[in-house]
C-alpha positions in Angstrom: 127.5 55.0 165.3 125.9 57.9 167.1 126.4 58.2 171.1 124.6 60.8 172.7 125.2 62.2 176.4 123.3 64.3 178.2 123.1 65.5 182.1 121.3 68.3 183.6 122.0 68.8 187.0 119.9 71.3 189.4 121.7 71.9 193.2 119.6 73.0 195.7 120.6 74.6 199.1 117.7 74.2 202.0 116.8 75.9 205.2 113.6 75.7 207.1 109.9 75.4 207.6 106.9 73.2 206.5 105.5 71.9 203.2 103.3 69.8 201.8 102.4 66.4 199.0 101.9 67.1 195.5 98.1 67.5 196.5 95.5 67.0 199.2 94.8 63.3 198.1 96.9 62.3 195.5 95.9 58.3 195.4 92.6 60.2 193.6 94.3 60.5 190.2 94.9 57.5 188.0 97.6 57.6 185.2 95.1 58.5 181.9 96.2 58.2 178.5 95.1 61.7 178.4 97.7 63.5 181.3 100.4 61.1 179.5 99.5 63.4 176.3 99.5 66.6 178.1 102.8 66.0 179.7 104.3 65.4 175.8 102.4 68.1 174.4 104.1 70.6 177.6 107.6 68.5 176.7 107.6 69.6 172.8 106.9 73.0 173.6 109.0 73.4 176.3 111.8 71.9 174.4 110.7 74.5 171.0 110.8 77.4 173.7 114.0 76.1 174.8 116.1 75.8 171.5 115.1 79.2 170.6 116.5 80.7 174.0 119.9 78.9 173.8 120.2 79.6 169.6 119.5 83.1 170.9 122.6 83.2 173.9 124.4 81.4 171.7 124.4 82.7 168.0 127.6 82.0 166.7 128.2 78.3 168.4 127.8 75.1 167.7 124.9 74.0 169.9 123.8 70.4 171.3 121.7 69.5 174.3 118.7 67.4 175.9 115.5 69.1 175.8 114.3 65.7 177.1 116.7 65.5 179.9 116.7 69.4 180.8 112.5 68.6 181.1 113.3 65.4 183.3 115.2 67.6 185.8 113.0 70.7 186.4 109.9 68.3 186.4 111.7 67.0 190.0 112.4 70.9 191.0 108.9 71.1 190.6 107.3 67.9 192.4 109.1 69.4 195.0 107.9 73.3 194.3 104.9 75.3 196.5 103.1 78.7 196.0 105.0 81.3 193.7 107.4 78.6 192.7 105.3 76.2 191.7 103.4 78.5 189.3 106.6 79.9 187.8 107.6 76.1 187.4 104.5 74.9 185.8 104.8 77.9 183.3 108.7 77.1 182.3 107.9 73.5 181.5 104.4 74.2 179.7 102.2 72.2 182.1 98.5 72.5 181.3 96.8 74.6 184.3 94.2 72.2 184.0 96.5 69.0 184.9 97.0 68.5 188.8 100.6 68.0 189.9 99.4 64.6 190.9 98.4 64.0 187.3 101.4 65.5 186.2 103.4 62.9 188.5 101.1 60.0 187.2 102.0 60.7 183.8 105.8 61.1 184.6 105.8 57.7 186.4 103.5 55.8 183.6 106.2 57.6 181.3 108.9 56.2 182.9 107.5 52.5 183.6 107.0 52.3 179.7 110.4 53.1 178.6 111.8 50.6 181.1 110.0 48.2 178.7 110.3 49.4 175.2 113.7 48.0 174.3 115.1 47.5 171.0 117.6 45.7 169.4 118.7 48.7 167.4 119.7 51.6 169.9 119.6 52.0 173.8 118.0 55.0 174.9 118.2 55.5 179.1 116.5 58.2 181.0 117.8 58.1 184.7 116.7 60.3 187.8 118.8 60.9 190.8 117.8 62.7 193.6 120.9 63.3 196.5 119.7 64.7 199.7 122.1 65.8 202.6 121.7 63.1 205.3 121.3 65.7 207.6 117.6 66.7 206.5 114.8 64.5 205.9 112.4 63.9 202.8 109.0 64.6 203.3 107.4 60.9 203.5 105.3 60.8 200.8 107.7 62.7 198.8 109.8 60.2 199.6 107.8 57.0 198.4 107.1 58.7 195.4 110.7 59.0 194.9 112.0 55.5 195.9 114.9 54.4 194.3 115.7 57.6 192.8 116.3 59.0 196.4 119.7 58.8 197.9 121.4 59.8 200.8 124.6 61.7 201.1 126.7 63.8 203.2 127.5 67.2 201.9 128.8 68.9 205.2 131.8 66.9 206.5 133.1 65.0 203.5 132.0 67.3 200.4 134.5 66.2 198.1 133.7 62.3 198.1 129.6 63.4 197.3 131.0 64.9 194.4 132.8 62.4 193.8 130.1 59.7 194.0 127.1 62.0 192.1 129.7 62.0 188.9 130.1 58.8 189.4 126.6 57.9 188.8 126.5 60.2 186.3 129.5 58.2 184.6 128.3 54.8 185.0 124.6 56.0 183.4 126.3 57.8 180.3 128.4 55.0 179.7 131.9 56.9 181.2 131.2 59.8 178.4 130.7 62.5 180.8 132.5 61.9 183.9 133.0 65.3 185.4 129.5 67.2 185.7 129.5 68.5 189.2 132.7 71.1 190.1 133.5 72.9 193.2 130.9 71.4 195.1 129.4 73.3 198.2 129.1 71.9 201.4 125.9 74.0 201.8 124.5 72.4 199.0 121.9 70.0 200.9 120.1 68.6 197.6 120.9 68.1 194.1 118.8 67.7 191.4 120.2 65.1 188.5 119.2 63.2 185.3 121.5 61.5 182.8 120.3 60.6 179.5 122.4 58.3 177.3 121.3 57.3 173.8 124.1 54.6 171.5 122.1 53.8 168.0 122.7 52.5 164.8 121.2 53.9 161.4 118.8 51.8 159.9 120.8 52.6 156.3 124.3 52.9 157.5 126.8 55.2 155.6 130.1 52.8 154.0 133.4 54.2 155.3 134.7 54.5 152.1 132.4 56.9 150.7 133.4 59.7 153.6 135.7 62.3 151.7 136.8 65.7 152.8 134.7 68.6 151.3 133.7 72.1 151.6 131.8 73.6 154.5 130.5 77.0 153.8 129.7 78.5 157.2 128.8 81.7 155.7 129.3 83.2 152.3 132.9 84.3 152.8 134.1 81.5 155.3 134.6 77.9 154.2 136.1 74.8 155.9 136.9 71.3 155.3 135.1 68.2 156.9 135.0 64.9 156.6 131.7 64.2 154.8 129.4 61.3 154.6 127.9 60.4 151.4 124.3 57.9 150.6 121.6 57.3 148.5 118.4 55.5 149.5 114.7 56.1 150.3 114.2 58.3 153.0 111.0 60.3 154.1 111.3 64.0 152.8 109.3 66.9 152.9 109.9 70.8 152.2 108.1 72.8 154.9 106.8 76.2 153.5 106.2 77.0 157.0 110.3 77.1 158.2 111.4 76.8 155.2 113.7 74.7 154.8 114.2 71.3 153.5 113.0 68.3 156.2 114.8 64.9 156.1 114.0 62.1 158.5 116.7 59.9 159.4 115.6 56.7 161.3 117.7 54.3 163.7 117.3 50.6 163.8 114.4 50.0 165.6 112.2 52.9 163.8 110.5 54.5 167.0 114.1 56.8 167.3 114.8 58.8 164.1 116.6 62.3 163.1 115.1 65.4 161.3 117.4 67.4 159.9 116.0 70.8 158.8 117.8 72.8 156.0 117.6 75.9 154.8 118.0 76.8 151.0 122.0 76.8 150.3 123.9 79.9 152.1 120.3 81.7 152.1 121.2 84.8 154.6 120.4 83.8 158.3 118.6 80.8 157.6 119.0 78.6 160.4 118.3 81.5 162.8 115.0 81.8 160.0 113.7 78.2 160.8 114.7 78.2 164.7 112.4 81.7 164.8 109.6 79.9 163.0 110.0 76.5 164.9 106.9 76.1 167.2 104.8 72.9 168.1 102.3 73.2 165.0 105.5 73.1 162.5 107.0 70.1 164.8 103.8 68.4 164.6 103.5 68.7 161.2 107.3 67.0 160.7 107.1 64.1 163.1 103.7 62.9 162.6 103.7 59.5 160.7 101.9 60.3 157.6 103.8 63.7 157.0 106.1 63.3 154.6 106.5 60.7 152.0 109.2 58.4 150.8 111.5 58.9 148.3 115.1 58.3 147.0 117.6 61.1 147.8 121.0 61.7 147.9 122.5 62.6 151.2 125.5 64.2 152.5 126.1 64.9 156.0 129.2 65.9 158.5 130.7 63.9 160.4 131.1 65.3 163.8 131.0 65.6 167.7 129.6 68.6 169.8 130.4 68.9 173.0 128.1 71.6 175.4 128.2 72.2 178.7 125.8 75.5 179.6 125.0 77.4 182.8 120.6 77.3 182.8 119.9 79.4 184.9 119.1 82.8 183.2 118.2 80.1 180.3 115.1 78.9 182.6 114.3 82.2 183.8 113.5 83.4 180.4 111.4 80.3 180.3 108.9 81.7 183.3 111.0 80.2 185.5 110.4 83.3 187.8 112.0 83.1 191.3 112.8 79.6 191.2 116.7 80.4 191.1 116.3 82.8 193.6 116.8 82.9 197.5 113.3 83.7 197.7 111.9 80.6 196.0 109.3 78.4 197.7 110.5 74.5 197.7 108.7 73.4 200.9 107.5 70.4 199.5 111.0 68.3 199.9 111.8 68.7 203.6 109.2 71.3 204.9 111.5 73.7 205.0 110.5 77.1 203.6 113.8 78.9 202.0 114.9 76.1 199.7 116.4 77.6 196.5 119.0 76.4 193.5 121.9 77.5 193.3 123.2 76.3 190.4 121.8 74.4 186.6 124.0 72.9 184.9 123.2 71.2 181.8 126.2 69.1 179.6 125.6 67.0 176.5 127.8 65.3 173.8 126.7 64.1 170.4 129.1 61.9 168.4 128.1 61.4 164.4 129.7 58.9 162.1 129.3 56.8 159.4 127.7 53.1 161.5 125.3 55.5 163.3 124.5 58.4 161.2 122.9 58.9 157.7 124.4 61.3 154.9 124.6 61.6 151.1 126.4 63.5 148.6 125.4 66.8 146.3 126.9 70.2 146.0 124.0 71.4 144.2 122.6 74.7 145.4 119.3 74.2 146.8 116.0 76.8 145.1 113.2 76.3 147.8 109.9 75.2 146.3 106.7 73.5 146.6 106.5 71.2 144.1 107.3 67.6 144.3 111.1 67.8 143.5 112.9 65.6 141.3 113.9 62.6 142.0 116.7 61.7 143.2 116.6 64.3 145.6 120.1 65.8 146.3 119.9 66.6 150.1 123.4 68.3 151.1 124.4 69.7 154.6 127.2 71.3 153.3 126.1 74.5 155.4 124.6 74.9 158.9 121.3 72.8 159.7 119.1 72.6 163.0 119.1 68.7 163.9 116.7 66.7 166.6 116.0 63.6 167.5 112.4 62.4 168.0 111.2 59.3 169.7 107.5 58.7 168.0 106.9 56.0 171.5 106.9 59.3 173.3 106.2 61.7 171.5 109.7 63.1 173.1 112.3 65.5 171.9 115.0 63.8 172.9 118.1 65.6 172.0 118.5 68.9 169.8 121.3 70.9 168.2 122.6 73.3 165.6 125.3 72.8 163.4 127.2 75.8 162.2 130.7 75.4 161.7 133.5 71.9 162.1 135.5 75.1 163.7 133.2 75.2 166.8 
């Protein structure tokens, strides 16, 4: 089975001054079909734009995290954003200038209200918003009803230890007691805090047998080798090669089919090669893997790790590289919570945690080294991850990227 946790976390401390609603009348936008695909369209690119930034502070690690729930949390910084902030904000999560933030908060809610009802025998997938304000200051009203039961009061000032205490305990009970210690060395200045916890527990719809999982070779690089514990299948699987990244492209799917995993693979131990595809990666090249009729069916031969990845990463350097612009700073603008004017976060914190094995993940075995071409290859085709690979997974409901990672080394 594969469990997936995620939790990004923004903490805010607040002064003073007024603010203001998402928009001068915002009961004048209805939820359209059309903001709901802007908002996706903004979420692939921002999680793209993302996974290149964090590949490029962390070359040499393994690397797993929520583009989905890292989205989630900034889109609540910036409900609450005015002025210089709220134009930095809009540019780090790719929000169409045309789209009002009103729209932008339709689509968010109508989001929201439809994954409450697309359940599935299959996997869970949760998405849940949390937003913990000092009960010494008070919401904006309208912010406020918007907010509803993701508002809650708490007291940082006299008793900081038992918030902390009570935000990871929400954030325990919503990943399922995976990640149980997000928040550390709380400040009692901290007045709000920013938090979304994704959880994810699925089944493959072709599960890998136990008894085909052997140790073998790893190559992390052309003179480093390690052993893992490898999952071996053969079946029909979608399968493409994408001249664009180049690499090899294998969807994965999980009971249920709206949930799957791409893994993208670059020819065997070709120099730099995941760093290659992440460089190429953008939302044309995603599009072109996800959409429905993309690839076509075919049996192959799968092998694939089994492992776990554990992350926990500071964002905010990570966001400003995004266009995230002052909104880490002291001199950010977030008015619209409290109508204060000097409202600014102090801290991003984003952890994650990806478990892979055999019920809830698909692999195959072949040692064969892999010649990138164009033609239609032969069939069976021998689809080995016995070297590093860029993973996601993709909810087609959505149109979401839900979680993303690199794999480079079992040492990591």
């Amino acid at each position: 089975m594969w469990w997936v946790f995620t939790l990004s976390c923004l903490m805010v401390v607040v002064a003073s001054a007024r603010g203001q609603c998402l928009t001068a009348d915002d009961t004048a936008v209805g939820a359209g079909r059309e903001d709901r695909r802007e908002l996706s369209a903004g979420q692939q690119a921002f999680s793209v734009a993302l996974l290149q930034q964090l590949a490029a502070a962390l070359p040499a690690s393994n690397l797993f995290f929520s583009p989905y729930s890292t989205h989630q949390a900034l889109l609540l910084a910036y409900f609450g954003a005015a002025n210089q902030t709220d134009a930095a904000l809009r540019r780090a999560l790719r929000v169409p200038q045309q789209q009002s933030k009103a729209a932008t908060w339709q689509a968010y809610r109508l989001e929201k209200f439809l994954r409450n009802f697309n359940t599935s025998d299959g996997h869970l997938f949760t998405s849940s918003n949390r937003v913990y304000i000092s009960n010494k200051l008070k919401m904006r009203p309208c912010l406020a009803e918007k907010f509803d039961t993701e508002l809650a009061s708490i007291d940082y000032e006299t008793n900081v230890e038992a918030a902390q205490k009570a935000i990871n305990a929400w954030v325990s009970e919503q990943t399922h007691g995976q990640i149980n210690n997000l928040i550390q060395g709380l400040s009692p200045a901290s007045t709000v805090t920013l938090v979304n916890a994704a959880y994810f527990k699925g089944k493959w719809q072709s599960q890998f047998q136990p008894e085909n999982t052997h140790k073998e070779v790893f190559h992390i690089s052309h003179s480093k080798q390690a052993l893992v514990e490898m999952m071996k299948q053969k079946g029909t699987f979608n399968y493409m090669i994408s001249e664009r990244l180049g690499a090899h492209v294998l969807e994965l799917p999980y009971k249920g089919e709206d949930i799957s995993m791409f893994i993208l693979l670059p020819p065997f131990l070709k120099s730099n090669g995941v760093d290659a595809i992440i460089k190429q990666l953008d939302v044309d090249s995603l599009r072109e893997i996800t959409e429905q009729d993309a690839m076509y069916p075919q049996t192959v031969e799968v092998e694939i790790p089994k492992f776990t990845v554990e992350s926990r990463i500071e964002m905010q350097q990570v966001f400003k590289a995004l266009g995230a612009g002052d909104a880490f700073e002291k001199t950010a603008d977030y008015s619209g919570f409290t109508g204060k004017p000097e409202v600014f976060f102090n801290s991003a914190i984003h952890q994650a945690k990806i478990e892979v094995n055999e019920e809830g993940t698909e692999a195959a075995a072949a040692t064969a080294i892999f010649l990138f071409r164009s033609a239609r290859p032969l069939n069976p085709t021998k689809f080995v991850c016995n070297h590093p690979f860029v993973y996601f997974l993709f909810d087609r409901m959505s149109q979401a990227v839900l979680f993303m990672g690199v794999y480079r080394s079992p040492k990591n």
